[in-house]
N, C-alpha and C positions, 0 to 999 in steps of 0.2 A: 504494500500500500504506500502511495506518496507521502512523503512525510509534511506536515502541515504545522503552522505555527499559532499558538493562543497565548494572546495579550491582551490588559487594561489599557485603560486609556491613558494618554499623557499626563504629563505629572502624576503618577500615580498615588494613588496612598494607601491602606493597608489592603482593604479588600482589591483592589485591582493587580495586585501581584500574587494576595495569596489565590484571589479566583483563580487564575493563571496556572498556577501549581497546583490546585487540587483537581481542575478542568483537566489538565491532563494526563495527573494520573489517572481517573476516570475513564478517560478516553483511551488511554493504551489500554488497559483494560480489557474493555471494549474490545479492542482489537484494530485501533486506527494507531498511528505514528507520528504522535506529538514530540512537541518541544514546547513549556512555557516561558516565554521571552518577555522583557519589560520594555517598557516606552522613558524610561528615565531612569534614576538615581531614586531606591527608598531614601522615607525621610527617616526622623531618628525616630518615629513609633515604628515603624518598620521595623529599622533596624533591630530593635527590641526586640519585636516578638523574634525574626530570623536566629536571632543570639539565642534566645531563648528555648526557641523550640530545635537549635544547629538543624539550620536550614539552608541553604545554599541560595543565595540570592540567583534568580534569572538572569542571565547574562542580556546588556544591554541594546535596543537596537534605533537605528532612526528610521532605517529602510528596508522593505523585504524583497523586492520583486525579483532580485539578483537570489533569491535563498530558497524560497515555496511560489508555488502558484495558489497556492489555496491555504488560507487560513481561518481562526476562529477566534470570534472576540469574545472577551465579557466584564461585564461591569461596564459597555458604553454600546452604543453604534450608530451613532452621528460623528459624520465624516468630519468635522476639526477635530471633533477628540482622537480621531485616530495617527493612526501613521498617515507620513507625511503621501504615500504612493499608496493608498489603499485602495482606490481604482483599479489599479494593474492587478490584480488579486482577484480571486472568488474567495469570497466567504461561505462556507460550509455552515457553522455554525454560530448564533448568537445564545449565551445568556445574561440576561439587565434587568434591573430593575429598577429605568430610569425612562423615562418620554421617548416613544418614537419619534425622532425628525432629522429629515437630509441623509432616509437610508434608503438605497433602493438595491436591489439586484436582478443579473439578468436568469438567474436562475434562480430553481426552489431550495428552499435553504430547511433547515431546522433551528426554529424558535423558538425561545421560550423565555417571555415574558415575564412578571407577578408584580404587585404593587407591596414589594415587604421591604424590610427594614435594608436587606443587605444582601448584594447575590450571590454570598456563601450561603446563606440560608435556601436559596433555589436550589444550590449544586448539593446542600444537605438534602434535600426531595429527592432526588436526581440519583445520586446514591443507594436510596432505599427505593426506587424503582425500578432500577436497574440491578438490582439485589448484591451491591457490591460492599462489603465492609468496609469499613473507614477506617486505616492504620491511625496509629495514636497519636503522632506527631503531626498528620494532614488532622485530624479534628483537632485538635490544638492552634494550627494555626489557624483554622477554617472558628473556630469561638473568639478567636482574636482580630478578626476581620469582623464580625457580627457586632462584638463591644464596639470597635471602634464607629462603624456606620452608624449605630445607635445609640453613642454615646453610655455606654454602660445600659442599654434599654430604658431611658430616659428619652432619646428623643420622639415626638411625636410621629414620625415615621413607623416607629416599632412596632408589629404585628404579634398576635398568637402565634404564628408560626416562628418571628423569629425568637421569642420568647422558648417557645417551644427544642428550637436547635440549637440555643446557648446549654438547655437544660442537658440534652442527650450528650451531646460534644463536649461537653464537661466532663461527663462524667465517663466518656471513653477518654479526654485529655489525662483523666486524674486529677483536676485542678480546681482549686477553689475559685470559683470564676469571679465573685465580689470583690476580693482581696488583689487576685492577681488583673481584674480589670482596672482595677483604680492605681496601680501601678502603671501598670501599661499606657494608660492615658497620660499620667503625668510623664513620661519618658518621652512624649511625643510635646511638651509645651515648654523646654526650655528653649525660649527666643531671644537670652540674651547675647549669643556669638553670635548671632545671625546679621547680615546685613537687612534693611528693610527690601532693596528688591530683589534678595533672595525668599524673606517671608511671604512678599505679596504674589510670588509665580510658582508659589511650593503646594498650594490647592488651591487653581484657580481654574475656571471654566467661562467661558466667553458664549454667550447667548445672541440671538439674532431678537430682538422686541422692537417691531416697526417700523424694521428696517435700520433700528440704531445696534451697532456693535457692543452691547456688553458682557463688561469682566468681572465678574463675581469670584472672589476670591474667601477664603478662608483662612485663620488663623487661630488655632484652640492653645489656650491658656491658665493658668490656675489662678494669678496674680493682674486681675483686668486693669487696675489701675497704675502698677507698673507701666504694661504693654502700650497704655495710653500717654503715658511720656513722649513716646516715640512720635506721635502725631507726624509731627514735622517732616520726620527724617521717612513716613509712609507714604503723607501724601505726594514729598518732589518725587517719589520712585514711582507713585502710582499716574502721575499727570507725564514723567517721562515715560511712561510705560503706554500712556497713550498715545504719546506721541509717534512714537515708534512703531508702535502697533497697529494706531488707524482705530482706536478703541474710544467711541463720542462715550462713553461713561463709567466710571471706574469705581466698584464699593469693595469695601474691604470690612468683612464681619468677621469681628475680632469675641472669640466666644471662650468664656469661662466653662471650664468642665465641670465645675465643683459645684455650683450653682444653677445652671442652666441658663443665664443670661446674653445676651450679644449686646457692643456698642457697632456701631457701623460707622467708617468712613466715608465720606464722596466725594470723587474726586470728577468734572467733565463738564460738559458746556452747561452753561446755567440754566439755558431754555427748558432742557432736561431735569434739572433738579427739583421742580415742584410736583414733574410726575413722580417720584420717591417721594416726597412728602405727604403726598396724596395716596399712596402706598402702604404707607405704614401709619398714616392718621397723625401725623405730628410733625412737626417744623423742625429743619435742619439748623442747629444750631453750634454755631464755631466747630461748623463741616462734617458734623455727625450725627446721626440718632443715636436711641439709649433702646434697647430690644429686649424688653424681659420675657423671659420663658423662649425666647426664638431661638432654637441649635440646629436645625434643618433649613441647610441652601435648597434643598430641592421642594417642602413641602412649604416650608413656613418665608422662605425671602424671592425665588424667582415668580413663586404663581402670580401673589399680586401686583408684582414690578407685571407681571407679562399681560396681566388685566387693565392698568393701566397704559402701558408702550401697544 
C-alpha cells in the first residue's frame, strides 16, 4: 500500500500532533502505511506531555508533494491551516472537530466529523469501533490532548463524550488525570522567555469574516495580570504582524487557566473595531476587553465576531 502522511494543522498544539500519532497508529493497524508528521515546532505543553509520556516528536515538514501523493489530516481541513501544497495531494482521510470551510475534493474521501470537545476524543470512538486497543502511552497522550482542548473539561466546548474518554484513557494511562492535568496546563503558560511575536503566532488561526482577514490568536496563562504588562510589546508585534501579513484585524485572547477568564487585545483598522465591541457587548477600552468565563476561540470568540463581520 502507498504510504500516506497524517498531520495537524499549522502551529500546532497538543491535540494536533498527538491526533497525528495516534491517527496513525490506528491506521497501520488497519492495514494502511502511515507516517505522523507535524506542520511546526511543539510548544512547551507539548513538549510536556512528549517528555512525559517518551514520545518521539513527529518529524517536521512544510511541504509534501515531493514525499506522498495522498494524505490524511486531522484536527483541521481548511486549506490555510494546512500545508502550504495541499492541492497537489489527495486527501484520503479527514478527522475535526472544527467548521467545514475552503475544503473540497475531487474524490470521495472518508469523514468524520462531531461537535466534541477534542478530536482525540473522535479517534477514542474510532478505536473502539474499529475494535482496536489502545496501548498505554497513545491513551496517555490521547487524555493529554482532550485536557488541553478542554481546558481540564472546563471549557464550554466539553461534551459527555469527551468527559466520557478522559474517564476510560485514564485509566488505561494509569494517571491521575486532575493532578497531572493541572500540571500539564501550567507547563504550557510560562511566557516569560518568550518574545511577544513568538507568543502571538504560537496559536493562532486566521478566519475569513466578510471578506476581512482575521487573526485570532491564543495565549493561556496562570498569572493574567503579569501577561498584561506586556500590552505594548503585543500589540507592535500584533499590528507588524499585520502588516506583513495582509491581516485588517488582529485579537489576541490572553486566557487564565486557573480561573476561566480571557482579557482580549485588538489590534486593526478602526472601522472594524466597533464590530468586536458589538460582539462581545462592551466597549474596547485602552485596546482591550475583559472576557469572563470565555476559554473557547472556537465556540465562545469567532461565532459572534462571525455574526457580526
Amino acid at each position: 500500500m502507498v504510504k500516506e502522511l497524517i498531520f495537524g494543522h499549522l502551529n500546532p498544539d497538543t491535540d494536533a500532533i498527538v491526533a497525528a500519532i495516534s491517527y496513525s497508529y490506528l491506521q497501520n493497524k488497519l492495514g494502511y502505511d502511515t507516517e505522523a508528521v507535524a506542520l511546526g515546532e511543539p510548544n512547551d505543553e507539548t513538549k510536556f506531555v512528549l517528555d512525559y509520556f517518551e514520545q518521539k516528536m513527529p518529524r517536521v515538514i512544510d511541504k509534501i508533494g515531493k514525499q506522498v501523493q495522498a494524505v490524511m489530516l486531522v484536527d483541521h481541513n481548511e486549506e490555510q491551516q494546512s500545508v502550504a501544497d495541499i492541492k497537489d495531494v489527495t486527501v484520503t482521510h479527514v478527522v475535526d472537530h472544527h467548521r467545514i470551510a475552503h475544503f473540497q475534493t475531487n474524490s470521495p474521501l472518508f469523514y468524520r466529523a462531531e461537535p466534541v470537545g477534542c478530536t482525540s476524543t473522535i479517534l477514542w470512538k474510532l478505536y473502539g469501533e474499529f475494535n482496536i486497543e489502545i496501548p498505554q502511552k497513545i491513551a496517555g497522550l490521547m487524555l493529554s490532548a482532550i485536557i488541553s482542548d478542554t481546558l481540564l473539561l472546563k471549557s464550554p466546548t466539553t461534551t459527555d463524550d469527551d468527559r466520557q474518554a478522559v474517564k476510560e484513557l485514564a485509566q488505561i494511562a494509569q494517571i491521575d488525570y486532575p493532578e497531572y492535568g493541572l500540571q500539564m496546563l501550567k507547563a504550557g503558560t510560562n511566557i516569560a522567555a518568550k518574545t511577544a511575536a513568538d507568543l502571538i503566532d504560537a496559536d493562532a488561526k486566521s478566519f475569513d469574516m466578510g471578506g476581512n482577514n482575521v487573526r485570532i490568536a491564543q495565549v493561556n496563562v496562570v498569572d493574567l495580570p503579569e501577561a498584561l504588562t506586556r500590552q505594548e510589546e503585543f500589540e507592535e508585534a500584533m499590528e507588524q504582524s499585520n502588516q506583513t501579513n495582509g491581516y485588517d484585524l488582529f485579537l489576541l485572547a490572553i486566557t487564565n487557566v486557573l480561573d476561566s477568564d480571557t482579557t482580549m487585545i485588538t489590534v486593526g483598522k478602526k472601522e472594524l473595531l466597533p464590530k468586536v465591541s458589538t460582539a462581545f457587548k462592551q466597549e474596547i477600552k485602552d485596546g482591550r476587553l475583559d472576557l469572563p468565563g470565555v476559554v473557547s476561540r472556537k465556540k465562545q470568540i469567532v461565532p459572534p465576531l462571525q455574526k457580526q463581520f
